[in-house]
N, C-alpha and C positions, 0 to 999 in steps of 0.2 A: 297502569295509568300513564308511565312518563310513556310509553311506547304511543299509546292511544293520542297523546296531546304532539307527538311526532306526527303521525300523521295525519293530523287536522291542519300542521302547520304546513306540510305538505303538499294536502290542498290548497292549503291559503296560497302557497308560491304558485301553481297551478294557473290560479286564476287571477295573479295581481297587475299593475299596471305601470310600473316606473323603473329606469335605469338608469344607476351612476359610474364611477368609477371603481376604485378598487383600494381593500386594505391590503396589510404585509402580512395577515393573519392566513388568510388561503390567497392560491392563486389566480382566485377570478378577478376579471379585469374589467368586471359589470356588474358587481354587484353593493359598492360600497355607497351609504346614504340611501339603498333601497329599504320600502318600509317592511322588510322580512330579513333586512343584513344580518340581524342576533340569529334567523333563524337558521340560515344559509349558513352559515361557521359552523354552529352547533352540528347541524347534519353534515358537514364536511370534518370536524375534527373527531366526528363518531365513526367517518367510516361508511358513510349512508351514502353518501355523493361522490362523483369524483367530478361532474362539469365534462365538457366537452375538449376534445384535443386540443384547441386553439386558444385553452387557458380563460373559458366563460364558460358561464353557467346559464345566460339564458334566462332572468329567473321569470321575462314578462310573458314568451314562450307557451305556446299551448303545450302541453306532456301528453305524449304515446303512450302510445296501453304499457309497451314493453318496459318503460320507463319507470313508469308509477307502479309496474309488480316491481320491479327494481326495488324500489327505495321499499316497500309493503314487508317483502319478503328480508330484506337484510336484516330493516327494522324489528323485526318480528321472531325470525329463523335463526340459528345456527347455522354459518354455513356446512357446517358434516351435515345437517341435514339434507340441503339444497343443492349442494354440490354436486353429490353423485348424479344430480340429472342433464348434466354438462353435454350429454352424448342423443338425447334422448328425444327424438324428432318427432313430438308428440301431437303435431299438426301439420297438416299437409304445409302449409308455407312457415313452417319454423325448421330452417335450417343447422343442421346439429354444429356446434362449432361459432354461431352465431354469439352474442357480449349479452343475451336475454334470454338463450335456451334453458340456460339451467331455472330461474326464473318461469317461466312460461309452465314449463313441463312442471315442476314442483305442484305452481298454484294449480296447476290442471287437475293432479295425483292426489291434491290434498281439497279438490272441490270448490277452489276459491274462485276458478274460471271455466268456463263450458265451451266457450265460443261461441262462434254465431253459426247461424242453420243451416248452412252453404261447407260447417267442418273445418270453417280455415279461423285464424286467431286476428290477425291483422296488426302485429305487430307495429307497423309503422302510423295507423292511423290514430288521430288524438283520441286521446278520451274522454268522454263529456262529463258532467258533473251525476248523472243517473249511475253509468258504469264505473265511477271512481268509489259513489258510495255503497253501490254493491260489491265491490271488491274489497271495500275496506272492512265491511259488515260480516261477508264470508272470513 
């Protein structure tokens, strides 16, 4: 159940609308007084998040396919699970070596993703609310 209400809240960051400044709790520098800050700590003091290099997170931001199995898969997996698919270029445009392959190739192995009917994944493009809640379903 606490996994299931992780990524509802997930979505909720997905789709929300406001950005402030920042606590001394994590290091984002965008996220403090947004109406998801309890939940953006929580997923960063878990291990779920880490935010982008430049010290944000991003939270009003639409989220990438490769993103939202991120956080699905941490939330959910063992990395010994997940891990070993680090190498494993399971779609024509998933580059082995990539900060999503293991991710990608995982949910692929375990049915959670298909892709789309062209064989490629599309890592980079947003995900809409239809494909977030079949990902999260699978």
């Amino acid at each position: 159940m606490k996994r299931l209400i992780t990524v509802a809240i997930t979505l909720s960051l997905t789709f929300s609308s406001i950005v402030y400044a920042q606590t001394s709790a994590v290091p984002f520098t965008d996220h403090e007084g947004h109406d998801f800050e309890e939940a953006i700590e929580y997923l960063y003091t878990e291990g779920i998040i880490q935010g982008y290099p430049n010290n944000t997170f991003q939270p009003d931001n639409q989220i990438k396919r490769a993103e939202l199995l991120k956080i699905i898969i941490e939330s959910n997996f063992n990395e010994s699970e997940y891990g070993e698919y680090a190498t494993d270029p399971c779609f024509p445009d998933i580059e082995a070596g990539e900060w999503y392959d293991q991710y990608v190739c995982y949910a692929k192995s375990r049915g959670i993703v298909q892709g789309y009917p062209d064989g490629t994944f599309k890592p980079d493009q947003n995900v809409n609310l239809v494909e977030s809640l079949k990902i999260i379903y699978e």
